[in-house]
Wavefront OBJ file of the C-alpha trace (Angstrom):
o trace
v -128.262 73.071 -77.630
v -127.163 70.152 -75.774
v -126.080 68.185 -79.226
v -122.757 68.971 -80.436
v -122.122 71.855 -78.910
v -120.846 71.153 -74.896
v -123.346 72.932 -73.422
v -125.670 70.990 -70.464
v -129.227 71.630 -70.103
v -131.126 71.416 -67.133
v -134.760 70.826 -67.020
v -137.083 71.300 -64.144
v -141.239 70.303 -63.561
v -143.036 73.788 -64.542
v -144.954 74.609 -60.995
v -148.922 75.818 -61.967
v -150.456 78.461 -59.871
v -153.756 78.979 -60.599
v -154.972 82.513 -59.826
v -158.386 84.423 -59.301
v -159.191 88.355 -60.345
v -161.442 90.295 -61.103
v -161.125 89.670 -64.666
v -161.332 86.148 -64.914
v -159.251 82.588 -63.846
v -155.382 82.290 -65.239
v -153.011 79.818 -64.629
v -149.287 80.886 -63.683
v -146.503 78.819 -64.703
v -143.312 79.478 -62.670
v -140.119 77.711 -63.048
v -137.909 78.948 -60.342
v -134.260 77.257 -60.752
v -132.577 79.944 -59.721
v -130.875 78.007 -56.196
v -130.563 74.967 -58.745
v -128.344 77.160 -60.922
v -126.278 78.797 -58.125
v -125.629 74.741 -56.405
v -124.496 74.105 -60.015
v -122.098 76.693 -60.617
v -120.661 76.547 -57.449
v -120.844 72.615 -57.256
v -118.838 72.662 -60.578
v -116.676 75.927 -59.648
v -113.322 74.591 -60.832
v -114.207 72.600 -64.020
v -115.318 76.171 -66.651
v -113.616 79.238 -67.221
v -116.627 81.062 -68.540
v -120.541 80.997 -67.480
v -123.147 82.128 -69.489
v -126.766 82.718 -68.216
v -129.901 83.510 -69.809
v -131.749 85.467 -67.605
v -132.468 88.888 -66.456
v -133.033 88.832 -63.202
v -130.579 91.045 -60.954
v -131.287 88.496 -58.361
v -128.193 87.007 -60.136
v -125.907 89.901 -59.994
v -124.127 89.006 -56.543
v -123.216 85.242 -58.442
v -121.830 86.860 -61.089
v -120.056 89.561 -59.458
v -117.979 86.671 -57.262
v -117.954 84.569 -60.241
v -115.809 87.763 -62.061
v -113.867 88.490 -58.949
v -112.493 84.484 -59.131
v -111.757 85.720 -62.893
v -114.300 84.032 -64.718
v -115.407 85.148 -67.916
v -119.539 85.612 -67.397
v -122.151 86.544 -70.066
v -125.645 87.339 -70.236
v -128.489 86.770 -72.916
v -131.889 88.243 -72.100
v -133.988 90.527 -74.053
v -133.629 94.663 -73.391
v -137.375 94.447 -71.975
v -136.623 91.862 -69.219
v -133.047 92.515 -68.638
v -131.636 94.576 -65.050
v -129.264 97.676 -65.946
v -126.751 95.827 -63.211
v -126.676 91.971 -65.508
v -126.136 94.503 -68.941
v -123.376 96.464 -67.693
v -122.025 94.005 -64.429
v -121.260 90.939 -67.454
v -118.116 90.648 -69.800
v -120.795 91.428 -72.320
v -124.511 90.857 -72.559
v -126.472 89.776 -75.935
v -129.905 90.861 -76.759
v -131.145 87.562 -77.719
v -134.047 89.017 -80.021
v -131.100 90.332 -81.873
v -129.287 87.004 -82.752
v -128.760 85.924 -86.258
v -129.891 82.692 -86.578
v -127.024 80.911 -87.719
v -125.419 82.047 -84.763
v -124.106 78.737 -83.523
v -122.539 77.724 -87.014
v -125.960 76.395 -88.273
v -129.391 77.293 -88.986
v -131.678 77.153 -85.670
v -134.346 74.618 -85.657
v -137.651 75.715 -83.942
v -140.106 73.361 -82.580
v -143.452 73.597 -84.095
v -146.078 75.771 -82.056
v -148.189 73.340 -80.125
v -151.321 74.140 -82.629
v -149.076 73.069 -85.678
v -148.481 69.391 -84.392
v -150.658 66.852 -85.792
l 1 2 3 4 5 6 7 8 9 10 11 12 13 14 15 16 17 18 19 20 21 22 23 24 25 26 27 28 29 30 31 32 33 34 35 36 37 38 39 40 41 42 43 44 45 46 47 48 49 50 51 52 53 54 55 56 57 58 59 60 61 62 63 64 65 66 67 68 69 70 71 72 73 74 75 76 77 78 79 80 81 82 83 84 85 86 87 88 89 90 91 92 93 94 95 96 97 98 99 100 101 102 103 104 105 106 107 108 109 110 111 112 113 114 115 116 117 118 119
């Protein structure tokens, strides 16, 4: 995403929790950006008139709502299953992102290889 088409991508260490049940060991990977992306768009306020996010989580509904009230133009692309009633209906319009043509972007989508297909 970050070639050719203006957008910036943030990246962030995965955190591993590893976890004991009844049923066995699992390890947890957790990214948690979300005070990372708030600092950003309010660090960079002035310089977009439209935010997109890709997330579900109603955790960013208050963001958005001020973000709207300073008449920004905000989207939201999740998935039905992990998307809040308040980010499908609180947005300028939210996009099911299992329902995205591929060539969405102007071109056909490039997916890396699933990490049992690399040499």
């Amino acid at each position: 995403m970050k070639k050719g088409l203006g957008f910036t991508v943030r990246k962030k260490e995965l955190k591993r929790i590893n976890t004991i049940t009844e049923i066995g060991e699992s390890v947890e990977e957790k990214g948690n950006m979300d005070v990372e992306i708030v600092l950003d768009v309010m660090h960079f306020l002035k310089k977009y008139n439209t935010a997109v996010f890709f997330t579900g989580d109603s955790d960013f509904l208050a963001l958005i709502t001020y973000l709207r009230n300073g008449k920004k133009k905000v989207y939201t692309f999740s998935s039905k299953n992990n998307v809040s009633q308040e980010l499908r209906t609180g947005t300028d319009g939210y996009f099911d992102v299992l329902k995205i043509e591929e060539d969405i972007w102007g071109r056909e989508l490039k997916h890396r290889p699933e990490p049992t297909d690399l040499p």
